[in-house]
C-alpha positions in Angstrom: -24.2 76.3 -1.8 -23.4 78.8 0.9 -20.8 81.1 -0.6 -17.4 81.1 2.1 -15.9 84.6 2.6 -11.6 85.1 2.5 -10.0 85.5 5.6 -9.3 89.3 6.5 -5.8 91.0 5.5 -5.4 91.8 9.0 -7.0 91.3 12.5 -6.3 93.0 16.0 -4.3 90.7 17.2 -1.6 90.5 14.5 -2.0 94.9 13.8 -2.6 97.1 16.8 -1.8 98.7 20.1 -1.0 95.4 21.6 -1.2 95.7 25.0 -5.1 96.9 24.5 -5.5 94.0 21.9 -4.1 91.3 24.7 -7.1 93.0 26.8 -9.8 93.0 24.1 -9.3 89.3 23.7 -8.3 88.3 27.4 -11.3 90.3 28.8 -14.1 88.0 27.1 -11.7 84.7 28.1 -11.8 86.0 31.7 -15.6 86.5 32.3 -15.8 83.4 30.4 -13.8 81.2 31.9 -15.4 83.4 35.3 -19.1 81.7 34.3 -17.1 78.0 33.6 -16.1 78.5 37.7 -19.1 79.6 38.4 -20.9 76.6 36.1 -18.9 74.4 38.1 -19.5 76.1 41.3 -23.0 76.2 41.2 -23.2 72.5 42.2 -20.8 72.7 45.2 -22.9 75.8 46.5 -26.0 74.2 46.1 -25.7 70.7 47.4 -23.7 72.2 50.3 -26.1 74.4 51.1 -29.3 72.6 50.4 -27.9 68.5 51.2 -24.9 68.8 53.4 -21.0 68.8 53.8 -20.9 65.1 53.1 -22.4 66.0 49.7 -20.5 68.9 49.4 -17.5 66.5 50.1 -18.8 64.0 47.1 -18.9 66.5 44.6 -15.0 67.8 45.4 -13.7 64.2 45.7 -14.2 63.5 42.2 -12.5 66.6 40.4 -9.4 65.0 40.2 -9.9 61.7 38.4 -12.3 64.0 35.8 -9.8 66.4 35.6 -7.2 63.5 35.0 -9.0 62.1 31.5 -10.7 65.3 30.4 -7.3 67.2 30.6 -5.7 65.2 29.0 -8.0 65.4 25.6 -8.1 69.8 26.2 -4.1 69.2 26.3 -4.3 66.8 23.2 -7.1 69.7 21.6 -4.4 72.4 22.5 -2.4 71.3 19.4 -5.3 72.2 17.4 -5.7 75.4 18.2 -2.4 76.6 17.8 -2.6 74.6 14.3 -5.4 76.8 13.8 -3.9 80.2 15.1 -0.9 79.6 12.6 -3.2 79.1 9.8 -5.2 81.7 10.4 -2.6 83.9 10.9 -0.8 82.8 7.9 -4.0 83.0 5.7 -3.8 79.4 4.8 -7.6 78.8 4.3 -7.9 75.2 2.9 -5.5 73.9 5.9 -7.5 75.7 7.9 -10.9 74.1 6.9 -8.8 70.9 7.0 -7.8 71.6 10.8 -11.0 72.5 12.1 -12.7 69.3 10.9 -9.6 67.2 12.1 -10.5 69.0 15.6 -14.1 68.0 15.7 -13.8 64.7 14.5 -10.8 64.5 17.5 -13.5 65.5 19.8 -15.7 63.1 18.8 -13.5 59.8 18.4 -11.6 60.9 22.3 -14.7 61.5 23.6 -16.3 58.0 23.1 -13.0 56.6 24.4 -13.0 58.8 27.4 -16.4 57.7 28.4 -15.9 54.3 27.7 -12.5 54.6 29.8 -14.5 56.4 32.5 -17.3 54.8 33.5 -15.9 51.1 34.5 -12.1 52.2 36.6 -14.7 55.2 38.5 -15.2 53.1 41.3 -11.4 51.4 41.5 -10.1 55.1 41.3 -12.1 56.3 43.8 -11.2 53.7 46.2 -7.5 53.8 45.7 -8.1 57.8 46.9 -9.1 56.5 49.9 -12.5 58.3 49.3 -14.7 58.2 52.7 -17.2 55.6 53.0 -19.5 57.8 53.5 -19.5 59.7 50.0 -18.6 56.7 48.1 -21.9 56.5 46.8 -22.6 59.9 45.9 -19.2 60.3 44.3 -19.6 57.1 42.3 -22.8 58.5 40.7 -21.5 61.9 39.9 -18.5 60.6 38.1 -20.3 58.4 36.0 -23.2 60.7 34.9 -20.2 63.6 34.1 -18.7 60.6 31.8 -21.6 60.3 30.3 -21.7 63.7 28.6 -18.3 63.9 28.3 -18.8 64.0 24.7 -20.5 67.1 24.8 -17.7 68.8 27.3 -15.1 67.9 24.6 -17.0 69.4 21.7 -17.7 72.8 23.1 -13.6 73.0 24.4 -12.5 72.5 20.5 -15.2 74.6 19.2 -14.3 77.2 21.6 -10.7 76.8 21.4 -11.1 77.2 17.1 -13.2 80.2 17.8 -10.5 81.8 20.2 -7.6 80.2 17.6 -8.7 82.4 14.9 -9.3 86.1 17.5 -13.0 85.3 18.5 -13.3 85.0 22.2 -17.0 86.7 22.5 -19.0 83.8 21.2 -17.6 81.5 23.9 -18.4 83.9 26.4 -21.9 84.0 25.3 -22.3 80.2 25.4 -20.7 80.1 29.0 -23.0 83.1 30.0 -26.2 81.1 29.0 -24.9 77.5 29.8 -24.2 78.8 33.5 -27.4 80.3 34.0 -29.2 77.3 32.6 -27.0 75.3 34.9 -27.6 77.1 37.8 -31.2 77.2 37.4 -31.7 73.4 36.9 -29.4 72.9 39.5 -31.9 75.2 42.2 -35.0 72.9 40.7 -33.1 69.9 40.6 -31.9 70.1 44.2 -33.6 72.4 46.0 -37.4 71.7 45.0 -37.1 68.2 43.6 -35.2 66.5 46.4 -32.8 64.7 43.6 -29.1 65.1 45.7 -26.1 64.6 43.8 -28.0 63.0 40.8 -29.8 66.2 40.4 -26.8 68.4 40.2 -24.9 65.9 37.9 -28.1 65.9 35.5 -28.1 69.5 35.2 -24.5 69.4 34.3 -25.0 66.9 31.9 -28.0 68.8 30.0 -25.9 71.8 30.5 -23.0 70.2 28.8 -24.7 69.3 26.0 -26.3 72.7 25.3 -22.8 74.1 25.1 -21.9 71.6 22.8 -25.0 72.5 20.3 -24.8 76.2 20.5 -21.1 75.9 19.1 -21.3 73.6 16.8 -24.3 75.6 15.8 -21.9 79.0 15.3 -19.2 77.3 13.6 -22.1 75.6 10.7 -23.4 79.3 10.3 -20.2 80.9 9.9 -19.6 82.2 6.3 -15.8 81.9 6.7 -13.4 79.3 5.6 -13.5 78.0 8.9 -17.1 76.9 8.6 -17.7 73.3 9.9 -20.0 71.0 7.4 -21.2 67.7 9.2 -20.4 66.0 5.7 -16.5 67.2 6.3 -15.5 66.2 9.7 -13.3 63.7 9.3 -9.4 63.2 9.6 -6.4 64.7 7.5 -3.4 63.1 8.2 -0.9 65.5 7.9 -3.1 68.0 10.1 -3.6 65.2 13.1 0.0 64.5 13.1 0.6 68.2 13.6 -2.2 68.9 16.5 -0.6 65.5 18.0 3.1 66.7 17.5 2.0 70.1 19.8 -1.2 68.9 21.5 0.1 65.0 23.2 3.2 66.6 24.4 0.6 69.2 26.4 -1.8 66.3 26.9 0.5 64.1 29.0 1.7 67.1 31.3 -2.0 67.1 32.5 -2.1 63.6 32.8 0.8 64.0 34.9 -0.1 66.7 37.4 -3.5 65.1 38.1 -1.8 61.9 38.8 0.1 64.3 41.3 -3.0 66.1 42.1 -4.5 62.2 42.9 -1.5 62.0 45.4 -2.4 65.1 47.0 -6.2 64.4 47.1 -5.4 60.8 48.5 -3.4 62.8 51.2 -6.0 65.7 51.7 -8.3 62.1 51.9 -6.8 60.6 55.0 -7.4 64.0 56.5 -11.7 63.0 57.1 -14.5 64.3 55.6 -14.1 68.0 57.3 -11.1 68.5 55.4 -11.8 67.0 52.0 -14.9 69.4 52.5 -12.3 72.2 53.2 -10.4 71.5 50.2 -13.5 71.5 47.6 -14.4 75.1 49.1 -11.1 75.8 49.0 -11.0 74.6 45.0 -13.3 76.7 43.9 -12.0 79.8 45.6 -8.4 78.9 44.3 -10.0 78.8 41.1 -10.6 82.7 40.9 -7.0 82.4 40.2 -6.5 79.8 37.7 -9.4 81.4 35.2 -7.6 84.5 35.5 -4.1 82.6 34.9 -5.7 80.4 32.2 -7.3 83.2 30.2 -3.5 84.9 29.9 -2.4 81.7 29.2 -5.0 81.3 25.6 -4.5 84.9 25.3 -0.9 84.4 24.9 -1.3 81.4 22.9 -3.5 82.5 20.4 -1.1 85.7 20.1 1.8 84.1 19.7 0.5 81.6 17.5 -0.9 84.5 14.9 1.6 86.7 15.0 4.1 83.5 14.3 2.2 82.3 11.3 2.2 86.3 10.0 6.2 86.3 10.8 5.7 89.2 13.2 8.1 88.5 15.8 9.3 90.9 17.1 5.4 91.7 18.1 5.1 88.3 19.5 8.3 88.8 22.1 6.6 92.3 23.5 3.3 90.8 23.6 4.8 88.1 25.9 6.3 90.5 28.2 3.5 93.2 28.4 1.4 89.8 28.9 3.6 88.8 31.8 3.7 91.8 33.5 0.1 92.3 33.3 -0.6 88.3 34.6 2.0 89.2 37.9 0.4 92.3 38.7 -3.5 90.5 38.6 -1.9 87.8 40.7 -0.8 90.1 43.5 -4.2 92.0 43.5 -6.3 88.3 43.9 -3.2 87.2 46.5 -4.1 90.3 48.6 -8.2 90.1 48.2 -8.4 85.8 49.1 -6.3 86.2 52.1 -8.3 88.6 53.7 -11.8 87.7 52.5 -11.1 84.3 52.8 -13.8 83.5 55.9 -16.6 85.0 53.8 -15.6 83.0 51.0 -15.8 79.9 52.6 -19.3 80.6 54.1 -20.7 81.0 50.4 -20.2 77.1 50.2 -20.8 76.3 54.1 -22.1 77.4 57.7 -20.1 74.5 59.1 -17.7 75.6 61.9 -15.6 72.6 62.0 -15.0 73.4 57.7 -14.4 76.9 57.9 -11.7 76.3 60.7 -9.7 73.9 58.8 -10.3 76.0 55.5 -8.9 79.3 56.5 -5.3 78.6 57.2 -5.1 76.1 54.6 -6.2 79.1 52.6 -4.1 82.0 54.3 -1.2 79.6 53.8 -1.2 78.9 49.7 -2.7 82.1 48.9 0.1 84.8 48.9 2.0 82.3 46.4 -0.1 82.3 43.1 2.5 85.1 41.5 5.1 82.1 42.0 3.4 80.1 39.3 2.6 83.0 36.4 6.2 82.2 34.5 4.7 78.6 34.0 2.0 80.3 32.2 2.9 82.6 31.0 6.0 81.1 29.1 4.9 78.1 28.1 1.5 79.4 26.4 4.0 81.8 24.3 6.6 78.8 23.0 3.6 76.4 22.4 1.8 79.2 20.5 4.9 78.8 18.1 4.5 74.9 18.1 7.1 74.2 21.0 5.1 71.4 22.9 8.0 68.9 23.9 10.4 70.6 25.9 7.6 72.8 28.4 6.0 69.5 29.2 9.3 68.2 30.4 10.2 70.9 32.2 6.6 70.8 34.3 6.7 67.0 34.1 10.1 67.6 36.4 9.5 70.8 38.0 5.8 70.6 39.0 4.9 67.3 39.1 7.6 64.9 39.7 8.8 66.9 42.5 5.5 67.5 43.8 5.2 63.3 44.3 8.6 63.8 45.4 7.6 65.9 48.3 4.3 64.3 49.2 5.9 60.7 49.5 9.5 61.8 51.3 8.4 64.7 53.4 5.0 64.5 54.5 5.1 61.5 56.3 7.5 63.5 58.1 5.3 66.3 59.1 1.7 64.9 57.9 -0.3 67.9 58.2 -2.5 69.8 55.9 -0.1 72.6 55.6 2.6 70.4 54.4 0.8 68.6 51.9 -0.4 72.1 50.2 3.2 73.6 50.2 4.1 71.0 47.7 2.3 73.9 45.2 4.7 76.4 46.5 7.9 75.0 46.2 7.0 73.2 42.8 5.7 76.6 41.3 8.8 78.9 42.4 11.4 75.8 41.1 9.4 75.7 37.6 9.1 79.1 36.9 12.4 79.9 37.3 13.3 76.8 34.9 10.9 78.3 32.1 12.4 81.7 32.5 15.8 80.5 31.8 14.7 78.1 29.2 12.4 81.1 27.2 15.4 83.4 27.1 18.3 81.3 26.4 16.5 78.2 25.1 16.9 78.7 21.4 13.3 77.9 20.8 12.4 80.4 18.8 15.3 79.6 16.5 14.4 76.4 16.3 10.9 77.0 15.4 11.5 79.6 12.5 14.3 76.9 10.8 11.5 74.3 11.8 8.9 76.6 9.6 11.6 78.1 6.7 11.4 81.8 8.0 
């Protein structure tokens, strides 16, 4: 029987120079949440480049309803990792073994019902977003064939997530590293060579998916610690589920919620013709430079809070918020800067269409300078969740974000329908959340209520 080691008396994230801690475990997040862009960039490069803008088109209008189910579940799988971080953190090892086998069996069981949930409403979805007629087809088949390894895209997140939960964030990189370049390469011979469309970048995603999902379970069986996953384990523990689904459902229905928004926006950006929704998929995956970056502070903060909570270290956990907020605001300003004026190169990466790269530069020009606007949301709400305070951030971004964002789209727009007004819905949603989370972080009694909660 393979002998499990004790958890260390200490780890850099709970000891240390903080601020160079937050960057030795955001740096490995960044790159690899960098390759999970570029994983999911890879297909709109290549069937842009190598099939056309209506494919290009087919691939972007089907983020949103993916998006809609799987974020929901890495919401829901965000309770599990700050379960995890507190365990760890508090050296709890059996509730820790118990945790990570509740999270994998989680994956499992929302997985099936995801993909069973996904493949029938595709079509009806799709329609109701007013999806051209002419990438109908093409989006139809993407969406099913990512539902149908959906399972393995829910695995590697809560693997990942446990591995980051307990201060590893260089295995996931790894994974990502290799997954993308396999990715990439099948997408090339796929596409490119074979002739295969659509269906050949969705199949490479698939395999792809599923190699991530082996290569973590794979680390988590081989580990010696008392996080190690055995097969004969995974199962649920009651008290642990309730816990992840006390923090995690809380997290899970705020991303239901803004990509039922986001659906509003894409039905909007929809109506707009196929050169537009083409502009807008480019115009995803460059705005995505900024969420990976956002996102990685966002775990980092997470994971830090969430350790150095479970270890009672709390006055480390208030600096480490504020050094990580400071340093989130200054990245944002550096990426506002560098997308606004590199925006027409950008675009051409994805297509050599005129009509595509006229509409995407303004609508670009115009969101860009207002990422800082959204860091607080981030920021904040990464650092009272890490301290298992789920209910009261999804409220405020249920309000602030996305109810005011279907607020906007449906009162003003018709008003003004232009691109331009439909993307300053992100704007004006951001600045009016932010503000709400800073005033509810330092005068919101949460951490009060959390320590009481716990028996500090």
């Amino acid at each position: 029987m393979k002998q499990v080691k004790h958890l260390p008396s200490e780890n850099g994230i709970t000891e240390g120079v903080i601020w160079k801690q937050l960057l030795i475990f955001f740096f490995p997040i960044l790159f690899g949440t960098f390759f999970q862009q570029l994983y999911n960039t890879a297909d709109a490069i290549i069937v842009g480049r190598f099939v056309g803008k209506g494919a290009l088109a087919a691939v972007g209008a089907t983020g949103t309803l993916i998006n809609l189910l799987v974020g929901f579940f890495v919401g829901l799988s965000s309770g599990a990792t700050v379960i995890i971080s507190q365990y760890f953190g508090a050296k709890k090892e059996e509730d820790l073994s118990n945790a990570v086998h509740t999270a994998i069996a989680l994956s499992l069981v929302s997985g099936a019902i995801i993909m069973a949930i996904g493949l029938p409403i595709s079509p009806m979805v799709l329609r109701l977003l007013g999806t051209p007629a002419d990438i109908m087809e093409d989006a139809l088949l993407y969406t099913r064939m990512y539902f149908i390894g959906i399972i393995g895209v829910l695995i590697y997140n809560i693997g990942s997530g446990i591995l980051r939960a307990i201060g590893d964030s260089r295995h996931p990189l790894y994974f990502l590293i290799f997954c993308c370049i396999a990715n990439i390469v099948l997408d090339y011979l796929f596409v490119a060579v074979f002739r295969m469309g659509v269906f050949g970048v969705a199949f490479a995603t698939l395999l792809a998916q599923l190699l991530s999902a082996a290569l973590v379970v794979f680390t988590l069986i081989r580990s010696d610690a008392s996080y190690r996953l055995s097969l004969k384990k995974i199962r649920f523990t009651s008290y642990i589920l309730r816990n992840i689904i006390r923090i995690g459902l809380p997290a899970g229905l705020q991303s239901v919620l803004y990509s039922l928004s986001n659906l509003l926006i894409q039905a909007n950006i929809n109506s707009f013709g196929t050169d537009t929704v083409a502009a807008w998929t480019a115009y995803g995956k460059i705005d995505g430079v900024f969420w990976m970056i956002i996102n990685a502070f966002g775990i980092s903060i997470t994971t830090f809070v969430g350790q150095n909570f479970g270890a009672a270290k709390f006055d480390r956990m208030k600096k480490s918020v504020r050094i990580c907020l400071s340093m989130a605001m200054g990245a944002s300003i550096l990426l506002s800067l560098f997308v606004y004026a590199s925006c027409g190169f950008l675009l051409k990466i994805f297509t050599n269409d005129t009509a595509v790269i006229a509409i995407g530069v303004p609508m670009i020009r115009f969101l860009a300078p207002f990422y800082i606007t959204y860091v607080c949301i981030e920021i904040l709400s990464g650092a009272v969740r890490g301290a298992g305070d789920s209910l009261i951030p999804t409220i405020i971004t249920a309000v602030g974000v996305c109810g005011l964002r279907v607020v906007w789209v449906l009162a003003f727009v018709p008003l003004h329908p232009t691109v331009n007004m439909v993307s300053a819905s992100y704007p004006i949603t951001w600045s009016i959340t932010s503000l709400a989370f800073l005033i509810y972080y330092l005068h919101g009694g949460w951490l009060k209520r959390r320590q009481k909660a716990m028996g500090f």
